[in-house]
KEMAR-894190 format. One line per field, with one value per residue: residue number from 1; residue in one letter; y, z, x of N, C-alpha, C, O in turn. Coordinates in steps of 0.1 Angstrom, whole numbers, plus 5000, padded with zeros to 4 digits. Last residue first. Example, Ala and Ser with C-alpha at 12.3 -4.5 7.8 and 13.67 -1.06 7.14 Angstrom:
2
num: c(2/1)
residu: c(S/A)
n_yy: c(4978/4943)
n_zz: c(5071/5078)
n_xx: c(5128/5132)
ca_yy: c(4989/4955)
ca_zz: c(5071/5078)
ca_xx: c(5137/5123)
c_yy: c(5000/4967)
c_zz: c(5079/5078)
c_xx: c(5129/5132)
o_yy: c(5011/4967)
o_zz: c(5080/5085)
o_xx: c(5134/5142)
This chain:
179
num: c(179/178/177/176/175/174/173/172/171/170/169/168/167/166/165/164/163/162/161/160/159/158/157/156/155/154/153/152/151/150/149/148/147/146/145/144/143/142/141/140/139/138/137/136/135/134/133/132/131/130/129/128/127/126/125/124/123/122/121/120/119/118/117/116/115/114/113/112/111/110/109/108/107/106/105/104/103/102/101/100/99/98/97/96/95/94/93/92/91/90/89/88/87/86/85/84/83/82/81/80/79/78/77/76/75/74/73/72/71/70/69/68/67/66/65/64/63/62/61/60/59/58/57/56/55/54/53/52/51/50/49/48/47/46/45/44/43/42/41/40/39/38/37/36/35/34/33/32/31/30/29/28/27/26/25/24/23/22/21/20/19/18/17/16/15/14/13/12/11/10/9/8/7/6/5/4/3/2/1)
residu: c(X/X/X/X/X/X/X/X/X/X/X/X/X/X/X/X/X/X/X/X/X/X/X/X/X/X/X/X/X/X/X/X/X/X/X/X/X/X/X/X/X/X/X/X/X/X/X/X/X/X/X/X/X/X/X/X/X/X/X/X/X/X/X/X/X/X/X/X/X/X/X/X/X/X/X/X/X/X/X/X/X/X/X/X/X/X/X/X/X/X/X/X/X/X/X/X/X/X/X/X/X/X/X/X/X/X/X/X/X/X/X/X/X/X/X/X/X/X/X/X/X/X/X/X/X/X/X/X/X/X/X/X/X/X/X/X/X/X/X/X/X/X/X/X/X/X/X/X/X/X/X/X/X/X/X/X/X/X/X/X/X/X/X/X/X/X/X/X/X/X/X/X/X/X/X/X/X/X/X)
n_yy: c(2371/2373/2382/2355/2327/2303/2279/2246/2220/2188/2171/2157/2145/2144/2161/2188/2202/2232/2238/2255/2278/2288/2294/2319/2336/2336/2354/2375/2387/2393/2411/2429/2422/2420/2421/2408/2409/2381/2373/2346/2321/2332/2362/2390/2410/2409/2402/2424/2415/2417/2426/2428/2441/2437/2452/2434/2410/2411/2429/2441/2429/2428/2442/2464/2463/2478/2494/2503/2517/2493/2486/2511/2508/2487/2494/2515/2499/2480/2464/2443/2413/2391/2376/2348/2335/2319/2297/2265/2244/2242/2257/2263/2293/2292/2297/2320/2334/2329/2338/2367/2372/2372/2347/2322/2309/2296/2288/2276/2272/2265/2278/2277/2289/2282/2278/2245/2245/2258/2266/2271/2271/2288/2297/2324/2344/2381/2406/2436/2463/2471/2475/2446/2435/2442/2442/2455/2418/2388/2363/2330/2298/2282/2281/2258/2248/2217/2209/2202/2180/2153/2144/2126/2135/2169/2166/2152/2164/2190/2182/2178/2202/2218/2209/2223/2249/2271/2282/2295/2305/2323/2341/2350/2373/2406/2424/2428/2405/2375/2346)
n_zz: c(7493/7520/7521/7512/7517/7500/7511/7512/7489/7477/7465/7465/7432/7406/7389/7367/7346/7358/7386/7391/7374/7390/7413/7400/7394/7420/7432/7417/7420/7449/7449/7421/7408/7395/7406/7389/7383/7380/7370/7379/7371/7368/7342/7333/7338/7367/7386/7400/7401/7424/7426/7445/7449/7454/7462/7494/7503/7489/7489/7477/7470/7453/7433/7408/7375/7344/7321/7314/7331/7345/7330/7331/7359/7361/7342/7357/7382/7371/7354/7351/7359/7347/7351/7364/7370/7394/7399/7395/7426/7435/7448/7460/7468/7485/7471/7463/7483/7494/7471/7478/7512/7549/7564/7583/7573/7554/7522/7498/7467/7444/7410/7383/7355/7324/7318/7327/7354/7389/7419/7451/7475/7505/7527/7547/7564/7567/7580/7562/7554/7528/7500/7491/7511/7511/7529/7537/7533/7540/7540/7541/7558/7545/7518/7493/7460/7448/7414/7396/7384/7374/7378/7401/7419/7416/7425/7444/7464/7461/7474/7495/7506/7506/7502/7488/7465/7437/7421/7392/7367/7353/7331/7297/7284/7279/7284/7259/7242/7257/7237)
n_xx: c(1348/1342/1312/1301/1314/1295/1271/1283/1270/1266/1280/1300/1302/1293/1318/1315/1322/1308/1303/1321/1311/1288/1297/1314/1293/1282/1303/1305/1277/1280/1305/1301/1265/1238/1202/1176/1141/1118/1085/1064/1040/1008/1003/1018/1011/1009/1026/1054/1086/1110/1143/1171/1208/1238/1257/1264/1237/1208/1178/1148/1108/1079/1066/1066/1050/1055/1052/1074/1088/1097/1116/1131/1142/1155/1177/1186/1197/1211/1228/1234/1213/1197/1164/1146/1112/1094/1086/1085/1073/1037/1008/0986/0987/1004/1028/1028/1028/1057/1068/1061/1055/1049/1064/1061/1094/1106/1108/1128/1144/1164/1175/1198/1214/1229/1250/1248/1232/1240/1226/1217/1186/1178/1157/1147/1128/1121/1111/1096/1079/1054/1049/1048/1077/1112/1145/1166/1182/1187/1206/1193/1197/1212/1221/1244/1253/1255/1274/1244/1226/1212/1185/1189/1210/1205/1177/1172/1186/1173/1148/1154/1160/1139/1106/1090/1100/1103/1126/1137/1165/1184/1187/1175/1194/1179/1157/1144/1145/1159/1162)
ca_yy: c(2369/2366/2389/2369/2341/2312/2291/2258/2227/2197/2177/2165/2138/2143/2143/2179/2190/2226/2233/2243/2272/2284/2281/2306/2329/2333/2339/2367/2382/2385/2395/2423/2426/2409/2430/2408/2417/2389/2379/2363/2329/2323/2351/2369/2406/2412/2390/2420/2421/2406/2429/2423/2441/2424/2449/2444/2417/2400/2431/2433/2434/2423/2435/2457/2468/2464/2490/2493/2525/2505/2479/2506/2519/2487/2482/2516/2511/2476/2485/2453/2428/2393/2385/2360/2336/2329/2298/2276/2246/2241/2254/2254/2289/2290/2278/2306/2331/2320/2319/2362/2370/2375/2361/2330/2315/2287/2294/2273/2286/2264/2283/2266/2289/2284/2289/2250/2234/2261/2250/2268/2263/2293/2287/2314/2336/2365/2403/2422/2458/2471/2486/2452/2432/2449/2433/2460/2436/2398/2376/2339/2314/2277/2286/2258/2260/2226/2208/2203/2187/2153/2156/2122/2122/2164/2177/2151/2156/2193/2194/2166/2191/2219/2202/2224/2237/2267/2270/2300/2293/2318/2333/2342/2362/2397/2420/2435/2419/2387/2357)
ca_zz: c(7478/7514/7523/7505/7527/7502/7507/7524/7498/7485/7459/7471/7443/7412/7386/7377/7347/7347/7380/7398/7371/7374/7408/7409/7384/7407/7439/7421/7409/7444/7458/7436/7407/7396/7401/7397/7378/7388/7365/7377/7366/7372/7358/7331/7328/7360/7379/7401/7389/7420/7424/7433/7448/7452/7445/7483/7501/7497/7489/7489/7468/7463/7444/7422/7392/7357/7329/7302/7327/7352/7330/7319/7354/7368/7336/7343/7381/7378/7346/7359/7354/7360/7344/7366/7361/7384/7406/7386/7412/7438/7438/7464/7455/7493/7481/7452/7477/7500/7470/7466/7503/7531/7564/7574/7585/7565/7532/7511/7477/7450/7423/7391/7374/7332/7317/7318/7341/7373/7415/7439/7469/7490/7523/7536/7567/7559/7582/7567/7561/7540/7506/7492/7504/7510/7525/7527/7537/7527/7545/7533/7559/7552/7527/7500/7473/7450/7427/7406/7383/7372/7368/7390/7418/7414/7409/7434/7460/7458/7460/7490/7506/7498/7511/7505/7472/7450/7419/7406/7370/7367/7340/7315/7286/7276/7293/7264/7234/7257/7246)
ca_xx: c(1344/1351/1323/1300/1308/1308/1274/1278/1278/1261/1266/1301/1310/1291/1317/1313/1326/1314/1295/1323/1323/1287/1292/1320/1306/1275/1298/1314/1282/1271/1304/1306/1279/1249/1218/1188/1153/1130/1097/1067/1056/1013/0995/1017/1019/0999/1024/1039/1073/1098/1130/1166/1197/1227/1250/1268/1250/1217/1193/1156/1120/1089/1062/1075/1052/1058/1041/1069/1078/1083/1110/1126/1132/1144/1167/1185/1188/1200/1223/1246/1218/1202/1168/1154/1123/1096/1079/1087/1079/1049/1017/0987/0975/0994/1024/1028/1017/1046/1071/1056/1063/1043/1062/1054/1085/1110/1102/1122/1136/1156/1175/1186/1211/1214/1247/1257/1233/1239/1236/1220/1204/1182/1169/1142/1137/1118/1121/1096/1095/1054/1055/1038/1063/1100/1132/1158/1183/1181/1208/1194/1191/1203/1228/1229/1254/1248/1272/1252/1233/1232/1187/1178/1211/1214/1180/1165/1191/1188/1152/1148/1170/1148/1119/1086/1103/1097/1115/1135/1148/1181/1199/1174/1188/1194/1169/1146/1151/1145/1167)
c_yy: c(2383/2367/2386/2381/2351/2321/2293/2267/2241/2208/2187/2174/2158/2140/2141/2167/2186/2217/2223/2235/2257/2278/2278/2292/2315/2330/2336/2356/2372/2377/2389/2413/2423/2414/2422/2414/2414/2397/2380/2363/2343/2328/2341/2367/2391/2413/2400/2412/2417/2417/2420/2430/2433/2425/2441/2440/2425/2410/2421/2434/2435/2426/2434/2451/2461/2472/2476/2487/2517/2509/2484/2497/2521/2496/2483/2506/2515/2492/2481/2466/2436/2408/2390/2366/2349/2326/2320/2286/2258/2241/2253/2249/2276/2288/2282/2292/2321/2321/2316/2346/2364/2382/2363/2344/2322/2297/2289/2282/2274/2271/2276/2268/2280/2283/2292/2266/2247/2245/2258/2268/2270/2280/2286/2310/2324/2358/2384/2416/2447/2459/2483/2464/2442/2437/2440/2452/2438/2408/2385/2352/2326/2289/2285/2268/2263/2233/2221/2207/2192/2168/2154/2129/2121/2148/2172/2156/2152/2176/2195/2171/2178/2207/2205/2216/2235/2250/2270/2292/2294/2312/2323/2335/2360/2383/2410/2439/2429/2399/2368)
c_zz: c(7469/7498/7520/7506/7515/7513/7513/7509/7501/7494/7466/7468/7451/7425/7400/7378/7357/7346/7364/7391/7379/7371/7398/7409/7387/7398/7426/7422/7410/7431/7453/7438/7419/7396/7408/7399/7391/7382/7378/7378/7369/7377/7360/7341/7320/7348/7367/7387/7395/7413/7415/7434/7441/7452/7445/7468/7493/7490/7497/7483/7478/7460/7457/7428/7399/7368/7343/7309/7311/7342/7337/7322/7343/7362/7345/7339/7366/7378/7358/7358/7362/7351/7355/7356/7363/7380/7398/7393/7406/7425/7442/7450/7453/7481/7486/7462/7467/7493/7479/7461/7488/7524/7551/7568/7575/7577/7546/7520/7484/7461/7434/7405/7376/7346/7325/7322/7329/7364/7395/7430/7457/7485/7509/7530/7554/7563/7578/7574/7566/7542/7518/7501/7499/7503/7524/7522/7532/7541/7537/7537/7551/7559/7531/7512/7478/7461/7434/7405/7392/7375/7363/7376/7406/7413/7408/7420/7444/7455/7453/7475/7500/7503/7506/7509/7487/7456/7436/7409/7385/7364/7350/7317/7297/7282/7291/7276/7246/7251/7245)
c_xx: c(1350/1357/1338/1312/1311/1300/1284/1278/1278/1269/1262/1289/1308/1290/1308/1310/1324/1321/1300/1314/1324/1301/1290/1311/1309/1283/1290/1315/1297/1272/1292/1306/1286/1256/1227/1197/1165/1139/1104/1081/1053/1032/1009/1015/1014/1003/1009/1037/1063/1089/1119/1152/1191/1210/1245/1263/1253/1231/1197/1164/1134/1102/1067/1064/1059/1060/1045/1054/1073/1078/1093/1116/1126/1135/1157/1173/1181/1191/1213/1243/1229/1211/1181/1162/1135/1113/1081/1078/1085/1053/1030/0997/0978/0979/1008/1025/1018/1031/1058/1057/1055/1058/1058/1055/1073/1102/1102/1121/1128/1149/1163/1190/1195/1216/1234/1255/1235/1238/1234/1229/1205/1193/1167/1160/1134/1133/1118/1108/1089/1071/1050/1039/1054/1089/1118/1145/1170/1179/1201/1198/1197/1190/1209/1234/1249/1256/1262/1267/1233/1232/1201/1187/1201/1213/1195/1173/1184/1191/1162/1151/1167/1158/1132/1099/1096/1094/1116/1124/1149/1161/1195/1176/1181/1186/1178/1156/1151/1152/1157)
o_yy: c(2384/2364/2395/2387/2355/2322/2289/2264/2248/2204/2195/2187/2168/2134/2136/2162/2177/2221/2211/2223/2248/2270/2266/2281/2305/2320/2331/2347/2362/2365/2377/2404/2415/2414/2418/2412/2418/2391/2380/2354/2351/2337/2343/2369/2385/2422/2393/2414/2405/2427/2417/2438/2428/2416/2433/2428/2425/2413/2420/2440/2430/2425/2437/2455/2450/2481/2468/2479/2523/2508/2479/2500/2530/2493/2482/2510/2518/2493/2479/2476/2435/2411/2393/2357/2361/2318/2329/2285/2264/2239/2260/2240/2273/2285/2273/2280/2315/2313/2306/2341/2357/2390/2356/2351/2327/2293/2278/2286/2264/2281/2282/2265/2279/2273/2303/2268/2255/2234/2262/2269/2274/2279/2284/2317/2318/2363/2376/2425/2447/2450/2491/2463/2449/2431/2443/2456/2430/2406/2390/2355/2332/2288/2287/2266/2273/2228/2232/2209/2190/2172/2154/2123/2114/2146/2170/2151/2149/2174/2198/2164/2169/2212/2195/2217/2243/2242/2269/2293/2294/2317/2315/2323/2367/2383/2406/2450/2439/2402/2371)
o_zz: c(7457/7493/7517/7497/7510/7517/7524/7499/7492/7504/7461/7470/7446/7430/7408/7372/7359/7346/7361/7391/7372/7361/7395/7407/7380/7391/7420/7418/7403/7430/7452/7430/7428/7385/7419/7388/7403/7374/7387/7384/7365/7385/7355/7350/7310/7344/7362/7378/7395/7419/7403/7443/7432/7455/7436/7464/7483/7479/7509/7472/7489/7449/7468/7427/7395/7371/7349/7304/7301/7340/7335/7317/7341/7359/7339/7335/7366/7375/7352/7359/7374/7339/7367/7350/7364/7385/7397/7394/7414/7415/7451/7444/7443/7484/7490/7459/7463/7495/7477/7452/7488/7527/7541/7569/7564/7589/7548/7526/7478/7460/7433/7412/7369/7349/7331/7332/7324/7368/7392/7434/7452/7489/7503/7530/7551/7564/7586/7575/7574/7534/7522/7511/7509/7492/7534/7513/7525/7552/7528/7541/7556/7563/7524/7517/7474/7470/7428/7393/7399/7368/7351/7367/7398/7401/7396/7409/7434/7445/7442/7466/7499/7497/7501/7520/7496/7451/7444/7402/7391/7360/7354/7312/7306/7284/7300/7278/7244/7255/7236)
o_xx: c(1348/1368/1346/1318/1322/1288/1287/1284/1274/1275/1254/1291/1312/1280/1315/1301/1332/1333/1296/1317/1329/1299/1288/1315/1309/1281/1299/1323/1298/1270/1294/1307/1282/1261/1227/1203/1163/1147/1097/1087/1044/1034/1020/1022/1010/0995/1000/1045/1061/1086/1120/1150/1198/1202/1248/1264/1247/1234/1193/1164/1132/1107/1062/1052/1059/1067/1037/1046/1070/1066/1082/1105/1118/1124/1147/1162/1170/1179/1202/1250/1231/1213/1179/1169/1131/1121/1073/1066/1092/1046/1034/0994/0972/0968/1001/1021/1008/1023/1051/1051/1045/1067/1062/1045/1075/1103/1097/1131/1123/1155/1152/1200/1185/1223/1231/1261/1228/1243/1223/1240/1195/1205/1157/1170/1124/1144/1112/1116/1079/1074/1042/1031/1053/1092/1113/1138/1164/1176/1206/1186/1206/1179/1199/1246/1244/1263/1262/1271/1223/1241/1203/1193/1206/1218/1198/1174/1191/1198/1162/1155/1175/1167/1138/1103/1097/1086/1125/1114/1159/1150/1204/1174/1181/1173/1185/1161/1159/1164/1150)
C-alpha cells in the first residue's frame, strides 16, 4: 500500500480491441462481470493545457478489491493511452489511486513534484488526473475522485463481481444519473 495514497484500486490497460479484452480477461482470467460503456462522458477534458473532445470505451470489471480498467481510443485525439500506442505499447498502461480528499491529495501530490498531464470529469465527483511520467518512465499514476455516482457505480461492480458464476460477462454501464 502507498504511504502516500492508500492503496491501488484500479490497473488501467490499454487495448486495441476492447472486446477481445473483456472476453479474454473474463473466459482465460474468470473475471468479471464486465461494465462496458462504448463512449465515455469526460467533461473538462485537458491535454497538455489544451480542450479536447476524446472518444474512448472504457470496461470494467474488479478481482476481489482490485478494478481492472480496459481503455480503447476510438479518435485521435492526444491523450496519454494514445501515446502509450504510439511508443508501440499495449497493456498497463497506469495505476489509480482513488480518493475522497481529491483536492487535498492533488495538491500533495504537486507539491511532491508531480505534474498533470491529463485530466477530466465523468459525472458528478468524478474528477481524475494523469501524473506526467517523469517519476517513472513507462506506468503513470491516476489520482481519481470517488464519490457520488461515480463511487456508487464502483461499489456496485465491485459487488457483482463477488461470486460470479460467469454467466452475462458483459454489461451496459449504469446511468450515472441513476445511481
Amino acid at each position: 500500500m502507498s504511504n502516500l495514497l492508500g492503496p491501488i484500486r484500479q490497473l488501467g490497460i490499454v487495448v486495441d480491441d476492447i472486446e477481445a479484452g473483456m472476453k479474454h480477461w473474463s473466459d482465460t482470467m474468470g473475471v468479471g462481470p464486465w461494465f462496458y460503456n462504448p463512449q465515455v462522458p469526460i467533461v473538462d477534458y485537458i491535454y497538455d493545457g489544451h480542450s479536447y473532445e476524446p472518444h474512448n470505451s472504457v470496461a470494467l470489471a474488479n478481482s476481489g478489491e482490485m478494478q481492472v480498467e480496459l481503455i480503447q481510443t476510438r479518435n485521435d485525439v492526444p491523450s496519454m493511452y494514445r501515446d502509450f500506442m504510439q511508443k508501440g505499447l499495449r497493456g498497463l498502461q497506469h495505476v489509480a489511486f482513488w480518493t475522497t480528499r481529491f483536492d487535498d491529495d492533488l495538491a500533495m501530490m504537486e507539491a511532491r513534484g508531480f505534474t498533470v498531464k491529463m485530466s477530466g470529469c465523468v459525472g458528478e465527483n468524478g474528477r481524475f488526473v494523469y501524473f506526467e511520467q517523469e517519476h517513472h518512465p513507462g506506468t503513470c499514476i491516476e489520482l481519481s475522485e470517488v464519490m457520488g455516482p461515480k463511487g456508487r457505480m464502483f461499489e456496485m461492480i465491485r459487488a457483482e463481481s463477488v461470486g460470479w458464476d460467469g454467466k452475462d460477462p458483459v454489461r451496459p454501464f449504469p446511468d450515472l444519473s441513476a445511481i
